[in-house]
C-alpha positions in Angstrom: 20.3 6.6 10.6 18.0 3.9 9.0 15.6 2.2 11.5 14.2 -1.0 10.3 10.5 -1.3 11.7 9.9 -4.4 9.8 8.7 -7.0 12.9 6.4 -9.7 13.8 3.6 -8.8 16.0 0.0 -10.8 16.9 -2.5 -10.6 14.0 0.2 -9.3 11.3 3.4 -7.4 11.0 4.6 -4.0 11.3 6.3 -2.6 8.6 8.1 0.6 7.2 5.6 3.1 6.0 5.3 3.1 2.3 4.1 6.3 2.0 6.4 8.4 3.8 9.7 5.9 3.6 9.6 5.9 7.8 10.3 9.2 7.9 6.8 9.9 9.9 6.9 12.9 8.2 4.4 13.9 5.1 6.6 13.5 2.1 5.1 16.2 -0.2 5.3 19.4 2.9 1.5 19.3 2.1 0.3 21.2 5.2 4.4 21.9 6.2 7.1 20.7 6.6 7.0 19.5 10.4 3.9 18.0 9.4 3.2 14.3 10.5 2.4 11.4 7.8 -1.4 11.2 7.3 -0.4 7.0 6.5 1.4 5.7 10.0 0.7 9.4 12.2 4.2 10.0 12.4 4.9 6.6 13.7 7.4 5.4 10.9 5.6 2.1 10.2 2.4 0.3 9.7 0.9 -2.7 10.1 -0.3 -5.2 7.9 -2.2 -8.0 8.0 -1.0 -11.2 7.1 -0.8 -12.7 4.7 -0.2 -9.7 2.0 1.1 -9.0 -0.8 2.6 -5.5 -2.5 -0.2 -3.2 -3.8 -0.4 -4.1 -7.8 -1.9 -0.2 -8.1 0.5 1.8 -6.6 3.1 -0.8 -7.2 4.0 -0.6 -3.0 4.5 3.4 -3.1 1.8 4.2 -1.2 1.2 7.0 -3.3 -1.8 7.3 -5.8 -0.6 7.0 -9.5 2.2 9.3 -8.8 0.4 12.4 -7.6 0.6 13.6 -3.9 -2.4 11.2 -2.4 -2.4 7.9 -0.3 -2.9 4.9 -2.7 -6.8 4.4 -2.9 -6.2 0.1 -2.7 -3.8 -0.1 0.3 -4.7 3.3 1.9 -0.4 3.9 1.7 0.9 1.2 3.4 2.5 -0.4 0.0 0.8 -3.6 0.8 -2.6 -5.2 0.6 -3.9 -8.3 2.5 -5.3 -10.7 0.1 -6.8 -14.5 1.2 -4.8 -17.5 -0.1 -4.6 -19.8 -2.1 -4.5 -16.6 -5.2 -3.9 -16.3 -9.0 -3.5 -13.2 -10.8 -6.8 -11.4 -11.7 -8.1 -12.6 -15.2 -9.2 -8.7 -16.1 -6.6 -6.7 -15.2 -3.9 -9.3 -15.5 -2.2 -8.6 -12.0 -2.1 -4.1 -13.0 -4.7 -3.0 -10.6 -5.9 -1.4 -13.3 -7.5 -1.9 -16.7 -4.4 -0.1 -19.1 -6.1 3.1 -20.3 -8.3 3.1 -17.4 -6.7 5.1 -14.4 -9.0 3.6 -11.8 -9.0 0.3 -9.9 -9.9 -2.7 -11.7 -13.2 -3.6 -10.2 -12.8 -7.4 -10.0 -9.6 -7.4 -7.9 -10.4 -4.1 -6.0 -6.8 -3.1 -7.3 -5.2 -5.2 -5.7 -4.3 -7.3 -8.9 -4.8 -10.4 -7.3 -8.2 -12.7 -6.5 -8.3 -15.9 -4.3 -9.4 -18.8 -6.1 -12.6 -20.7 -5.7 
């Protein structure tokens, strides 16, 4: 059965966790396999802020480069709330990250975005 969670609600929106696909479950049986995601606390969804955007680092995974942690920019939600108007930022050209360089690009925070002046 697929539950959407995706719905409005005051101050932003609730949406399916990133990290653990709704499931409320931890994805990689961490601590065990009845265990409750560390993202939404078993909940199945998150909520964002409006407006956002998907995370440029983990590319709206949720997960940190592919290894078994929360993203470090949008903390595994899969999205980041960014203010508008935005362009894409001039260093890390909208990655999150500097190519070579596995951390967050510092001017955007990872979020590959910046709000213009």
């Amino acid at each position: 059965m697929t539950v959407n969670l995706d719905r409005d609600i005051p101050g932003g929106k609730t949406r399916t966790c990133a990290f653990c696909g709704g499931a409320g479950i931890d994805p990689f049986d961490l601590l065990s396999k009845e265990s409750r995601c560390q993202v939404c606390g078993g909940k199945g969804g998150v909520t964002i802020r409006e407006p956002a955007r998907v995370c440029a680092y983990c590319r709206g995974t949720g997960v940190h480069l592919h290894q078994r942690l929360t993203c470090t920019v949008c903390g595994g939600k899969g999205m980041v709330t960014i203010k508008e108007p935005i362009d894409p930022c001039p260093d890390c050209e909208g990655q999150g990250f500097i190519s070579g360089h596995y951390l967050p690009c510092l001017t955007c925070g990872g979020k590959g975005l910046v709000t213009k002046k």
